[in-house]
N, C-alpha and C positions, 0 to 999 in steps of 0.2 A: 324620113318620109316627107312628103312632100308637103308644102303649107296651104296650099288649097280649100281643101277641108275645115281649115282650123278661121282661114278667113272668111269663105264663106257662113260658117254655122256664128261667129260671133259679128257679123253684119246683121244678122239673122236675128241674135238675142237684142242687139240694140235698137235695131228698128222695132221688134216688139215692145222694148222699153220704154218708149218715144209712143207709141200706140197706147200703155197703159197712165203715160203720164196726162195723153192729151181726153183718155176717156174721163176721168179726172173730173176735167172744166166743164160743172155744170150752166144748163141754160136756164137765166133769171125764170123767175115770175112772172115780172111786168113788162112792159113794153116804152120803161120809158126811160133815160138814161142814169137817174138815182137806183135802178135795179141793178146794174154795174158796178156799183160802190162795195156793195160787200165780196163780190169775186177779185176786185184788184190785189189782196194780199195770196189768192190763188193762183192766177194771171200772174205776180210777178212772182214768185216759187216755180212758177210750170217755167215760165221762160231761163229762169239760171237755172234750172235743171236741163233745159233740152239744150242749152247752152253748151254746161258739162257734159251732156252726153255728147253731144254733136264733138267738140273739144275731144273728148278720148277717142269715136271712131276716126276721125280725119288723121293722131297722132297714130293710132294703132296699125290702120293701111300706111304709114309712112314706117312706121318700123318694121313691120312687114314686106317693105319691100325693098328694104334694106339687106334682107337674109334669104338664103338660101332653099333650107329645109327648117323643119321640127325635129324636135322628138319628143318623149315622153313626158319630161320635164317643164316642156316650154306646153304640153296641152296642160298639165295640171294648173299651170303660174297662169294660164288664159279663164280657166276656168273658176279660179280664185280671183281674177281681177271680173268676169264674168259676174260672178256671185256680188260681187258688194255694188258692181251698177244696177245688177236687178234690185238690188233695195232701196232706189233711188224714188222710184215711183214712189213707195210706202212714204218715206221721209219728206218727198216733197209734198205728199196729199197731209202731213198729220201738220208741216210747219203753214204750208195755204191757210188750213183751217184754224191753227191753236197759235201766233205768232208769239210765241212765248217760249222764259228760256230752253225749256228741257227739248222738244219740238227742234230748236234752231241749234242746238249742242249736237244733238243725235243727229241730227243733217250733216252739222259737219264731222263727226266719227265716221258716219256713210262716204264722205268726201276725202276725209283722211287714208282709210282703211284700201280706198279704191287707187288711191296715191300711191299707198304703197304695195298695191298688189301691180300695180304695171310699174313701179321700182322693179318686184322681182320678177315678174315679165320681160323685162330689159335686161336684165341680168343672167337670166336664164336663156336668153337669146345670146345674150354675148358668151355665154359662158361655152355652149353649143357652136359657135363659130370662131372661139377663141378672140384673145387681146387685139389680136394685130384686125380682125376684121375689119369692114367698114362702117357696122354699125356700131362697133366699141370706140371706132375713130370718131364719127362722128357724134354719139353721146358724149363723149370726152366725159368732164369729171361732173356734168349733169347740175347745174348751178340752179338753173331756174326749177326741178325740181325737190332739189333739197330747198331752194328758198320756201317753196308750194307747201312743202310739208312741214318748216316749221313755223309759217303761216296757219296753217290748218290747225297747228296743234299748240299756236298762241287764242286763237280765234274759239274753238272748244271753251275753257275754260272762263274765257272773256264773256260768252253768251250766255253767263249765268249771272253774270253784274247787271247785260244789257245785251239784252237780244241783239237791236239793228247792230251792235258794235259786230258782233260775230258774224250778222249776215253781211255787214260793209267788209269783212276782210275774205268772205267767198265771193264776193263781189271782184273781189280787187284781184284772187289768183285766177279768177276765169279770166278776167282781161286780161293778165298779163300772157295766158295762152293764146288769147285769140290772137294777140299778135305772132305771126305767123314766125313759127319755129324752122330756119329750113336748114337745120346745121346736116338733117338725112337725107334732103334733096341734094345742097353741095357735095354734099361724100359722094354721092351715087355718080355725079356729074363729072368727078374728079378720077 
């Protein structure tokens, strides 16, 4: 079946996620710039959140346009990667507000969890166009994603000693996404 549908409707879910995170950001009280001060730990949650968002759709149209078709398989692996960014709003509105461990641990299980569902999103792409394709070429053995995930799943654990420690290492694999990944651009070009 063709992938259309599948890219359209989860543009769809993200951009509403991005809409539920920014309804989020309430407007102060005052009118004077100390009314600011208590939204900053909201404000900087909203922003690494629309960050990762932004991060997965950009990555997902590039895997996406690495392949062919769908099929069954690769809608479910969409919808399970799907499912853990919608929980992203909740995670970011309870760590905004509560900047404490359990808050900033649970953000990153949310972060982990959405890691490894476009693991098997990628997989199940590859697996549907076989080894030799060009997005199994150009995923190759996937370094910067396994680094991501066992980043995530040192970071968890660490944000129960100290918070900022856990949110400095979700800090640290958004960046290393944003620098721009083009190992599916070369393939495609090649």
């Amino acid at each position: 079946m063709g992938k259309g549908r599948l890219e359209a409707f989860s543009d769809g879910v993200m951009a509403i996620i991005i809409t539920i995170m920014v309804l989020e950001l309430k407007v102060p009280h005052g009118a004077e710039m100390g009314a600011l001060r208590p939204l900053i730990p909201i404000f900087l949650s909203y922003l690494l959140s629309f960050v990762n968002v932004g991060i997965y759709w950009n990555n997902h149209h590039h895997l996406l346009q690495a392949v062919r078709q769908v099929n069954g398989r690769t809608l479910w692996a969409n919808l399970h990667l799907l499912f853990w960014l919608s929980l992203i709003p909740f995670a970011t509105a309870w760590m905004g507000e509560n900047f404490t461990n359990l808050p900033v641990a649970l953000y990153g299980v949310v972060l982990f969890m959405a890691a490894i569902a476009y693991f098997i999103l990628t997989h199940a792409l590859i697996s549907h166009h076989g080894q030799d394709s060009t997005l199994a070429t150009a995923v190759g053995r996937d370094w910067k994603g396994k680094v991501s995930l066992l980043i995530y799943a040192v970071a968890i654990p660490l944000s129960f000693v100290k918070s900022w420690l856990g949110c400095a290492l979700y800090v640290l694999v958004a960046i290393t996404w944003l620098i721009p990944d083009r190992r599916i651009e070369k393939a495609l070009r090649q």
